[in-house]
C-alpha atoms as a printed R data frame, in Angstrom:
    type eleno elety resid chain resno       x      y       z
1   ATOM     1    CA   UNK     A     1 188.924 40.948 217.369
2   ATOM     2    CA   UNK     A     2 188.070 43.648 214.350
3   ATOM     3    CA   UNK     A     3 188.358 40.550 212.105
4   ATOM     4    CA   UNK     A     4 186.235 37.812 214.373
5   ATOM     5    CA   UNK     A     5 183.326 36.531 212.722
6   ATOM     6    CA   UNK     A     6 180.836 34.376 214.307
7   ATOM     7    CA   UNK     A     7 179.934 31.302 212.997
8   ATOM     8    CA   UNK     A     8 175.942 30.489 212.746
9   ATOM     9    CA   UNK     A     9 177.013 26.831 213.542
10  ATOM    10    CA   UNK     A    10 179.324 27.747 216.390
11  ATOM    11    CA   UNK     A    11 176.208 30.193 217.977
12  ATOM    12    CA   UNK     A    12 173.760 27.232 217.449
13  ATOM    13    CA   UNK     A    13 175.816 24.732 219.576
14  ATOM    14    CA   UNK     A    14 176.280 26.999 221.748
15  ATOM    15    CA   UNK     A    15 172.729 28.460 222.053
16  ATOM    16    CA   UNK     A    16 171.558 24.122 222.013
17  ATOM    17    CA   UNK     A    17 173.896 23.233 224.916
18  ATOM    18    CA   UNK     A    18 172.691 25.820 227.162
19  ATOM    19    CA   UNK     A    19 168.847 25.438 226.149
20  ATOM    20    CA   UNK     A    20 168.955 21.717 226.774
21  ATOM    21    CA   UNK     A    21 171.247 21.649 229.352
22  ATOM    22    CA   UNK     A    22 174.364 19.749 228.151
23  ATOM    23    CA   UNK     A    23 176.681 18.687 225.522
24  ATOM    24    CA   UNK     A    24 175.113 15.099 224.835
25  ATOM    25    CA   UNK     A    25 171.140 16.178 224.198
26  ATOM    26    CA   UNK     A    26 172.811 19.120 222.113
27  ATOM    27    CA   UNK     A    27 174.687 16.683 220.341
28  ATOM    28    CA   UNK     A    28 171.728 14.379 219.860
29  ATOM    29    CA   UNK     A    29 169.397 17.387 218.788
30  ATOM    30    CA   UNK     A    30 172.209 18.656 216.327
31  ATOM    31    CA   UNK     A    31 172.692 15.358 214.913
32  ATOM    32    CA   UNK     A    32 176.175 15.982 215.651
33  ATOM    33    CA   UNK     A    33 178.928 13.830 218.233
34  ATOM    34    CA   UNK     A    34 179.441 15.461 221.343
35  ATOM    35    CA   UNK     A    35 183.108 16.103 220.943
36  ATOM    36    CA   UNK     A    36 182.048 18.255 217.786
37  ATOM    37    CA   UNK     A    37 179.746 20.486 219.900
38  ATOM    38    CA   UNK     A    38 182.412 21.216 222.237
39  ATOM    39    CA   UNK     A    39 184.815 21.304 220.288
40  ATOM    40    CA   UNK     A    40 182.640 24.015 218.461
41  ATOM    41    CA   UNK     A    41 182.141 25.672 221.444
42  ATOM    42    CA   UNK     A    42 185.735 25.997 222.763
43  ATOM    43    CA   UNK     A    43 186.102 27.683 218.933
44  ATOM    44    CA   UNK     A    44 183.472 29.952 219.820
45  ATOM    45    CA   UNK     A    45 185.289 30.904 223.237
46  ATOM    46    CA   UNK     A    46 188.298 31.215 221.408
47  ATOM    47    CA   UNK     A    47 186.819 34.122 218.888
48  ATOM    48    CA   UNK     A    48 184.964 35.363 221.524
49  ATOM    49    CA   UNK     A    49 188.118 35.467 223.545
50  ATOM    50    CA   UNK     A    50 186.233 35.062 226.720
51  ATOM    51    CA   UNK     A    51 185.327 31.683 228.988
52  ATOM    52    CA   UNK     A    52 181.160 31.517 227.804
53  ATOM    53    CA   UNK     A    53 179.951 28.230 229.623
54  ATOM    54    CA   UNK     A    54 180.783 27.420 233.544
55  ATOM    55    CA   UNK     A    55 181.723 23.632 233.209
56  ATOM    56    CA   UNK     A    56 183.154 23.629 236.939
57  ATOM    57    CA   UNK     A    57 179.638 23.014 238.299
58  ATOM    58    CA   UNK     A    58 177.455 19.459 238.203
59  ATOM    59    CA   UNK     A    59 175.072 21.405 235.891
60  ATOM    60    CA   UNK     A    60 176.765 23.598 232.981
61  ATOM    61    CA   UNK     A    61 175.916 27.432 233.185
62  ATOM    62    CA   UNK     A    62 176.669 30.020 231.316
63  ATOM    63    CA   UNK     A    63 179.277 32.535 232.883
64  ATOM    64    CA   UNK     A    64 178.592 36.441 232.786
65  ATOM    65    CA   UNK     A    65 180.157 36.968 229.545
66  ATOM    66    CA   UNK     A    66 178.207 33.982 228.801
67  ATOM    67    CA   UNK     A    67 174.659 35.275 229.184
68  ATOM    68    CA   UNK     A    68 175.429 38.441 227.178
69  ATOM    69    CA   UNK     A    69 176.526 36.376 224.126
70  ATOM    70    CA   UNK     A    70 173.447 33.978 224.310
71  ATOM    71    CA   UNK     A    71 171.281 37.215 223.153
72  ATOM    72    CA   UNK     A    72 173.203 38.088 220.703
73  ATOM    73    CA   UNK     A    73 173.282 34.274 219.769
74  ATOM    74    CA   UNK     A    74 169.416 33.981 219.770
75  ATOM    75    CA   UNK     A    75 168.712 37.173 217.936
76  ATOM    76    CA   UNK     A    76 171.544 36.272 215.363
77  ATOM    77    CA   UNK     A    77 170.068 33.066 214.613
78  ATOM    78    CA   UNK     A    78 166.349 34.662 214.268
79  ATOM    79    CA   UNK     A    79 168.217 36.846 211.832
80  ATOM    80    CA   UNK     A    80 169.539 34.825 209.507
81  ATOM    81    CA   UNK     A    81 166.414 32.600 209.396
82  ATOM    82    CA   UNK     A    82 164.602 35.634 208.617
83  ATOM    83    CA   UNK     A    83 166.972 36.551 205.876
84  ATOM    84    CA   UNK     A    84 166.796 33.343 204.436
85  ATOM    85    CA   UNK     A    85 162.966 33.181 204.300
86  ATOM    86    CA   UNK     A    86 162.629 36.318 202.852
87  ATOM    87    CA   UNK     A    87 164.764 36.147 200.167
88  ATOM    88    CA   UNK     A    88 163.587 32.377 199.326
89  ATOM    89    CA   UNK     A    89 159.949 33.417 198.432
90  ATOM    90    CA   UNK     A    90 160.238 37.331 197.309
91  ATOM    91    CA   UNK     A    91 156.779 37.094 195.723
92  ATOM    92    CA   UNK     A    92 154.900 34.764 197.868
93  ATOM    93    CA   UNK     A    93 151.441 35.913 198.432
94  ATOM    94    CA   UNK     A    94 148.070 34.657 199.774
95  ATOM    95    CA   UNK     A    95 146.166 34.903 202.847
96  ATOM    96    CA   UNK     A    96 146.020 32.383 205.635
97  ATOM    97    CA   UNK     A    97 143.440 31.722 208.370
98  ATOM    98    CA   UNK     A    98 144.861 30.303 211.333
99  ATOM    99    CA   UNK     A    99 142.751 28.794 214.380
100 ATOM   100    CA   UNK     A   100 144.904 29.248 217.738
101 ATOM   101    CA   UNK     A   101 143.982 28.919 221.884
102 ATOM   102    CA   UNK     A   102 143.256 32.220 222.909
103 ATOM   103    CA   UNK     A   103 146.035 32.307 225.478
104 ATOM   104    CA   UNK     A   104 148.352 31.902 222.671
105 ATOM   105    CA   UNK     A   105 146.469 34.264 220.245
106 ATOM   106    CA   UNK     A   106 147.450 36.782 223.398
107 ATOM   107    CA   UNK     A   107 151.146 35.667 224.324
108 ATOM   108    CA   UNK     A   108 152.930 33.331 222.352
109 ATOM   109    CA   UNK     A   109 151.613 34.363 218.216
110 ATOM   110    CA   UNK     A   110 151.948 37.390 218.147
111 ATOM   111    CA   UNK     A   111 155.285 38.016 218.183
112 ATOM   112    CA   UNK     A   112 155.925 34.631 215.625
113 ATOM   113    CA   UNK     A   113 153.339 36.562 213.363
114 ATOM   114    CA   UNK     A   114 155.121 39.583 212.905
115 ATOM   115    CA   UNK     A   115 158.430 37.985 212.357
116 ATOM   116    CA   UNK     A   116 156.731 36.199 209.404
117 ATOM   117    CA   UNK     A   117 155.054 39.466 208.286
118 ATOM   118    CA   UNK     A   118 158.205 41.029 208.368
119 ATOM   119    CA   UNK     A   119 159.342 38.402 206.016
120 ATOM   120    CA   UNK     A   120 156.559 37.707 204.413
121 ATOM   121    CA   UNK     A   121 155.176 41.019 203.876
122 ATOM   122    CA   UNK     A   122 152.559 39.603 200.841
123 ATOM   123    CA   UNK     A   123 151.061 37.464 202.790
124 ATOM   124    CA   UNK     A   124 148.043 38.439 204.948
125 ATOM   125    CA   UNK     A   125 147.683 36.194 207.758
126 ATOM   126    CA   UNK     A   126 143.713 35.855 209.862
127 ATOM   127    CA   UNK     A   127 144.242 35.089 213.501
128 ATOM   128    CA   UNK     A   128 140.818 33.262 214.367
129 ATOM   129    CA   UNK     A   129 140.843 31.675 218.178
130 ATOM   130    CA   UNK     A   130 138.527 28.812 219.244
131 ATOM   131    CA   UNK     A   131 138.755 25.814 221.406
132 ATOM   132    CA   UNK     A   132 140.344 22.547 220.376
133 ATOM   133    CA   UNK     A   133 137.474 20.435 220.029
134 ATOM   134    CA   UNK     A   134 136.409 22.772 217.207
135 ATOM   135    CA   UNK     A   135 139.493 23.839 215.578
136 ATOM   136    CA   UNK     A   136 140.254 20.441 213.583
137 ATOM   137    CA   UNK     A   137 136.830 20.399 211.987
138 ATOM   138    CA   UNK     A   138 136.846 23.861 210.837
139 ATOM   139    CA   UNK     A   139 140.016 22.738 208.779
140 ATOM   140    CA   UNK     A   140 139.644 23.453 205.125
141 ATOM   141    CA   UNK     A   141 136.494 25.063 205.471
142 ATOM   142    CA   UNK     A   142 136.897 28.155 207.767
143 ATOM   143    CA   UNK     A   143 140.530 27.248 208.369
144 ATOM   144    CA   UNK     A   144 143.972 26.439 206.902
145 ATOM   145    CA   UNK     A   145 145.779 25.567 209.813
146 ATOM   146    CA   UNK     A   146 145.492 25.307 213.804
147 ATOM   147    CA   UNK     A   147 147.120 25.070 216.654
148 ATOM   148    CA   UNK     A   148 145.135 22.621 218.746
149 ATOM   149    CA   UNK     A   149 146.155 20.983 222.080
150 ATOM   150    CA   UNK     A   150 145.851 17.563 223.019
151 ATOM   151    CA   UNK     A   151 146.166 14.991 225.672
152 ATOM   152    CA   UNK     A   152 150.256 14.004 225.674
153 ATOM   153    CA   UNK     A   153 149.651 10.605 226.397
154 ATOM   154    CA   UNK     A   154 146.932 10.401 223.271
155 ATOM   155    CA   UNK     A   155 149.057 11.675 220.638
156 ATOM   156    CA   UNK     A   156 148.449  9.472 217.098
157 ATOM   157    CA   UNK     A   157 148.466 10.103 213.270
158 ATOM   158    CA   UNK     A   158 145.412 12.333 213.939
159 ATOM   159    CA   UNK     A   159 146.682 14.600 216.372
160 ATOM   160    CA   UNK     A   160 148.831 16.644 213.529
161 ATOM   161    CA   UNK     A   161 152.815 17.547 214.191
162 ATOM   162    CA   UNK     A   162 153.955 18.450 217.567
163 ATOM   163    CA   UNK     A   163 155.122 21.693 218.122
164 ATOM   164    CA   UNK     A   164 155.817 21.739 222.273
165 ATOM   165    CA   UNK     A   165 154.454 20.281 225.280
166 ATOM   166    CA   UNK     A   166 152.804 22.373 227.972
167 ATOM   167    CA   UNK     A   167 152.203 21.803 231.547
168 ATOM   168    CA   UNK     A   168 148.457 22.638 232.770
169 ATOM   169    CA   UNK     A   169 148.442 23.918 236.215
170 ATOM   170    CA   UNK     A   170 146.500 25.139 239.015
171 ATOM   171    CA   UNK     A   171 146.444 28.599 239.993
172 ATOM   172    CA   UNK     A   172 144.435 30.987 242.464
173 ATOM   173    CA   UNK     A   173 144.735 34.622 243.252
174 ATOM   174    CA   UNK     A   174 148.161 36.013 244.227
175 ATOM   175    CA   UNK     A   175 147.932 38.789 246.634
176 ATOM   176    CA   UNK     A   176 144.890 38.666 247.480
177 ATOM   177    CA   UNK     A   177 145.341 36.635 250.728
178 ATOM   178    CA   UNK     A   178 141.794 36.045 252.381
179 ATOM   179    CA   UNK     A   179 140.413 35.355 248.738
180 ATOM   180    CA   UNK     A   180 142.743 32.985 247.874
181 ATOM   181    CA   UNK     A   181 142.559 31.047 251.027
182 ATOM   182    CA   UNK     A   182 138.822 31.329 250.583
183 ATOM   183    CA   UNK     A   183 138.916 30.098 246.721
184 ATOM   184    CA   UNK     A   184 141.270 27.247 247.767
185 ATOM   185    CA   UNK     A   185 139.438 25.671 251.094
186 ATOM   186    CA   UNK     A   186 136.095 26.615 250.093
187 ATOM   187    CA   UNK     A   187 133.879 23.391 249.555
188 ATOM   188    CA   UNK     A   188 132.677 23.170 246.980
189 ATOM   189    CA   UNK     A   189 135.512 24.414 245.329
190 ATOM   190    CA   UNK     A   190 134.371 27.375 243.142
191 ATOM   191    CA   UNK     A   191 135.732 26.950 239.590
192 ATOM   192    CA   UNK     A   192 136.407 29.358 236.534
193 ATOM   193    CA   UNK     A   193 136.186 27.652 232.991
194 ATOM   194    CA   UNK     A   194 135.579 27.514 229.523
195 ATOM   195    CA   UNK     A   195 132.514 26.261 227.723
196 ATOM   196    CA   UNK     A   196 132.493 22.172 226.564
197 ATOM   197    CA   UNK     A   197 135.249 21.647 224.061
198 ATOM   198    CA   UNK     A   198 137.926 22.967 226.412
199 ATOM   199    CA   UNK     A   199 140.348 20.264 227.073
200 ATOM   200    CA   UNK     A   200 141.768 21.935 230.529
201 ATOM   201    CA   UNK     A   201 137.864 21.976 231.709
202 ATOM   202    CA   UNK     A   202 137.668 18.504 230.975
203 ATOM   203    CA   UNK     A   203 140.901 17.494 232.788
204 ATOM   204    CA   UNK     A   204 140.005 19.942 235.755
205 ATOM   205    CA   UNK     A   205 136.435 18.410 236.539
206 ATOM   206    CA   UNK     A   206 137.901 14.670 235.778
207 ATOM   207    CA   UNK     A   207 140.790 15.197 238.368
208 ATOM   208    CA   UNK     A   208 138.504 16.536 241.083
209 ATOM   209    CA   UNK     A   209 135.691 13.932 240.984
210 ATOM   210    CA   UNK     A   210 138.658 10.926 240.540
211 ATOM   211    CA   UNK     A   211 140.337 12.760 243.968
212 ATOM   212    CA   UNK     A   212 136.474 13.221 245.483
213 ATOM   213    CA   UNK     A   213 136.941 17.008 245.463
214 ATOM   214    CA   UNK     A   214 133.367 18.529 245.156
215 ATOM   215    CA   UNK     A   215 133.476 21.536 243.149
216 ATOM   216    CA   UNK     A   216 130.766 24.202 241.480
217 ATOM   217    CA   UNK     A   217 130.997 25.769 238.594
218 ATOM   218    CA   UNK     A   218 131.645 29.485 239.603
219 ATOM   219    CA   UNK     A   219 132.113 31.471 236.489
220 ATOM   220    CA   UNK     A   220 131.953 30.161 232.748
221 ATOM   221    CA   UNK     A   221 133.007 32.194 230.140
222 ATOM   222    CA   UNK     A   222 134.082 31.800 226.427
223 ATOM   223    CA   UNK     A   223 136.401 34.766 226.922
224 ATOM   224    CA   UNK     A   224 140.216 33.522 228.061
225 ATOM   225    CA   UNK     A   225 140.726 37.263 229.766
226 ATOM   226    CA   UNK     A   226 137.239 36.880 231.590
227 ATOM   227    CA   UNK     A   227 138.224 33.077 233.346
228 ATOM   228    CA   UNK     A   228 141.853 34.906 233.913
229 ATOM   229    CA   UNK     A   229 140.129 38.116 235.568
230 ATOM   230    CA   UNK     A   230 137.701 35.759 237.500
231 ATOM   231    CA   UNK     A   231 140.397 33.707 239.337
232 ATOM   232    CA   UNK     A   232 142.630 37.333 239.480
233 ATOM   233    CA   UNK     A   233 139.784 38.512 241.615
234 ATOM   234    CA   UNK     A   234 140.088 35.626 244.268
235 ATOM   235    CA   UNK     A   235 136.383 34.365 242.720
236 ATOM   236    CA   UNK     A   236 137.803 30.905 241.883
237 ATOM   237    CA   UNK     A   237 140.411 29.128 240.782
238 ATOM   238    CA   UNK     A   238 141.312 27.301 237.394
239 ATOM   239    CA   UNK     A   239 143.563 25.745 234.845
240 ATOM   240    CA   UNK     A   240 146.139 27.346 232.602
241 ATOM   241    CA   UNK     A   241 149.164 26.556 231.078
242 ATOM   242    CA   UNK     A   242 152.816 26.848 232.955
243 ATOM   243    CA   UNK     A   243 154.069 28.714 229.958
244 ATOM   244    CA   UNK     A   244 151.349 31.250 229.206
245 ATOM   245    CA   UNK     A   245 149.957 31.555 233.047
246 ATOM   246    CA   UNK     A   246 150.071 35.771 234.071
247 ATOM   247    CA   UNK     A   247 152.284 36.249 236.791
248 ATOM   248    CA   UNK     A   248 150.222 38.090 238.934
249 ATOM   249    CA   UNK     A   249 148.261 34.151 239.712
250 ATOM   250    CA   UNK     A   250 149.637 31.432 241.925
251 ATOM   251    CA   UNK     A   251 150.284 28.242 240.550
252 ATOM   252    CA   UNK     A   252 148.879 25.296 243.245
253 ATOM   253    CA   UNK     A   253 149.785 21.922 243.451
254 ATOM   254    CA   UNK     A   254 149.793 18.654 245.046
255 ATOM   255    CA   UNK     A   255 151.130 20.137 248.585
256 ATOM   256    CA   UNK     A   256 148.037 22.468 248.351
257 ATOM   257    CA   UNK     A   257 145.398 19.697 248.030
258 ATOM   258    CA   UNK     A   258 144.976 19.428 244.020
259 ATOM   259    CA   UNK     A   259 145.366 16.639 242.271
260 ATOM   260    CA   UNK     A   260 147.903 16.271 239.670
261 ATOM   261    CA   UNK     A   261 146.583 17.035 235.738
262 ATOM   262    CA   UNK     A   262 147.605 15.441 232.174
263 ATOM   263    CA   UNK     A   263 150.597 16.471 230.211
264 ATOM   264    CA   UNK     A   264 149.384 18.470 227.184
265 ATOM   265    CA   UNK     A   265 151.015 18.583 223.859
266 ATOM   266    CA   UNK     A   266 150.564 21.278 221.028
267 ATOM   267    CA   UNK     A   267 150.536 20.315 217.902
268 ATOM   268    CA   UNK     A   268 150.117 21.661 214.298
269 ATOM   269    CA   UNK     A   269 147.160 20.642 212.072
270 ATOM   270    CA   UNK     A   270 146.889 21.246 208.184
271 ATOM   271    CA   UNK     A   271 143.651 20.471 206.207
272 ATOM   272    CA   UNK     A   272 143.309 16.877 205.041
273 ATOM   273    CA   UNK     A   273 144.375 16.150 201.645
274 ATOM   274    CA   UNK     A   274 141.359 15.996 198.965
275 ATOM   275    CA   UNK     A   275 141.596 15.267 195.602
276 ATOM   276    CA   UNK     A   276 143.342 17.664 193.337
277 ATOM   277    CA   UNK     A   277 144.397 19.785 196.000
278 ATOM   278    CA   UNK     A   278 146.122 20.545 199.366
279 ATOM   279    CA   UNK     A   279 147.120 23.333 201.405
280 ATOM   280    CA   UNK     A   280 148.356 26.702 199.853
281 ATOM   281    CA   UNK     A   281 152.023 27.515 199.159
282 ATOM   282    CA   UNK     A   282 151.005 30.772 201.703
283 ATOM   283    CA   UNK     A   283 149.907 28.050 204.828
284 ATOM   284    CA   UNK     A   284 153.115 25.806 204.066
285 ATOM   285    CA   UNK     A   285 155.383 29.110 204.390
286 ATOM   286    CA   UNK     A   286 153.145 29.793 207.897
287 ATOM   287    CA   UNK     A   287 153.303 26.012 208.921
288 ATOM   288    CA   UNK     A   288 157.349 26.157 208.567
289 ATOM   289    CA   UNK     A   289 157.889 29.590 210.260
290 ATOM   290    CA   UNK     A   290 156.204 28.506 212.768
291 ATOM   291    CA   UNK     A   291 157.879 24.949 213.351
292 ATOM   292    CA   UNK     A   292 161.183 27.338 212.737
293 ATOM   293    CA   UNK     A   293 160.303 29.805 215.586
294 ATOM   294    CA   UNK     A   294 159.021 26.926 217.940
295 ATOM   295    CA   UNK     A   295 161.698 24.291 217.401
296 ATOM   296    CA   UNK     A   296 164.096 25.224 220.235
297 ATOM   297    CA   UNK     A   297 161.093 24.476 222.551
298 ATOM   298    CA   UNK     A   298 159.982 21.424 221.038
299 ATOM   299    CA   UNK     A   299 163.909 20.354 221.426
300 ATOM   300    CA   UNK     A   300 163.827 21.563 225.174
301 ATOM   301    CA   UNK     A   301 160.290 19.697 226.038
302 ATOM   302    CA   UNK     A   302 161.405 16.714 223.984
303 ATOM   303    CA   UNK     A   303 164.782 16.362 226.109
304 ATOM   304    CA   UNK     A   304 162.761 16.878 229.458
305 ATOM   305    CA   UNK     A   305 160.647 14.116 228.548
306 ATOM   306    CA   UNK     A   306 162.890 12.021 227.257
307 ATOM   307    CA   UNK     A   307 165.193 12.223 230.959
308 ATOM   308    CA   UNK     A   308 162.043 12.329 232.473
């Protein structure tokens, strides 16, 4: 075992079978057969010297010994592609200004950011946050890229590169029982939202009036934090995404009298092209780091969508 070394190909198949859930969308998102994933798997196991994935069961699992190496695995893999993009552009400099959703500007970025400032330490990066409906026209003039949402259903040529899809949901106060029962029966159904331009108030008020639901608007605010301490409080309820949502909220559905909402995808704008000119080598290094860190979830998302 002093002389094991393990293989970034063997960690990725290994890290892909357990993200997507099985050898053949692993296969098809490593543009590999399936008998070469596990076959690079069992190789793994064998260096390893250790059973990693529980094929016994109607879903494959990882096993104890299992769960432990798919850390390693992940942080491994960041590693290298760190190492890689560090070296390839030593004296890359330039500053970017990138447009993002607030509730990613507070969850999801910043921990991409400082990976790429780690490896990109001459590069200064400007988080700016606004709503989707102004992001894309802001390109080239107070932006150089965005992260915009859109309807999943709408995506086109327009809509930029897709990065992951998000599911909108719901959600009330948790713990706070009288509140929440208050926020959720009350009619008319006190809301929390954004100004115009938010796509999640758009789909909110659209889904109650097409249902007959007659809501008010209870509390509008610019500020992401203010609509999230609003419906904390038991004032109202609102719309956020599955994957960003706090925990201390309670996601509501169908079975508690709301109707369902569009799939929304996140994609990746650049500036248009203009004559003599396009985006800076500094926002193409951005745009790929952050395709890089997000392309295990768009390979996830895609694979639930495509069995979906």
């Amino acid at each position: 075992m002093m002389e094991a070394r393990l293989d970034p190909d063997l960690l990725a198949a290994f890290v892909a079978v357990l993200d997507l859930g099985g050898f053949t969308a692993a296969a098809r998102a490593l543009n590999r057969t399936q008998s070469a994933v596990s076959m690079q798997v069992q190789r793994l196991e064998a260096v390893a010297g250790v059973k990693l994935l529980d094929r016994d069961r109607r879903q494959i699992a990882a096993t104890p010994e299992g769960e432990a190496m798919l850390g390693y695995a992940r942080r491994l893999l960041a590693l290298q592609r760190e190492a890689l993009q560090s070296v390839a552009r030593p004296g890359l400099r330039g500053r970017v200004r990138l447009g993002v959703m607030a509730d990613y500007s507070a969850t999801l970025v910043p921990p991409i950011l400082a990976r790429f400032a780690a490896s990109h330490p001459g590069i200064e990066v400007e988080v700016i946050t606004g709503l989707t409906a102004e992001m894309p026209r802001q390109l080239g003039r107070e932006l150089d890229l965005a992260i915009v949402m859109h309807e999943a259903s709408k995506l086109d040529g327009s809509t930029g590169e897709l990065l992951r899809y998000e599911t909108p949901v719901w959600a009330t106060a948790r713990g706070h029982a009288l509140r929440q029962q208050e926020a959720v029966q009350r009619r008319p159904l006190p809301l929390a939202l954004s100004p115009s331009g938010c796509l999640f108030r758009a789909w909110a008020i659209a889904a109650l009036d097409q249902a007959g639901i007659p809501w008010r608007l209870a509390y509008l605010s610019a500020n992401y934090a203010a609509v999230e301490a609003a419906v904390r409080a038991g004032l109202a309820v609102s719309v956020f995404k599955a994957g960003t949502m706090a925990r201390d909220l309670r996601p509501l559905g169908v079975a508690d009298g709301f109707p369902p909402l569009p799939r929304a995808a996140i994609c990746l704008h650049l500036p248009p092209v203009k004559a003599g000119g396009g985006p800076s080598r500094a926002a193409i290094a951005l745009r790929e780091h952050i395709r890089e860190a997000l392309n295990d979830t768009v390979a996830t998302q895609s694979a639930i969508v495509a069995a979906g």
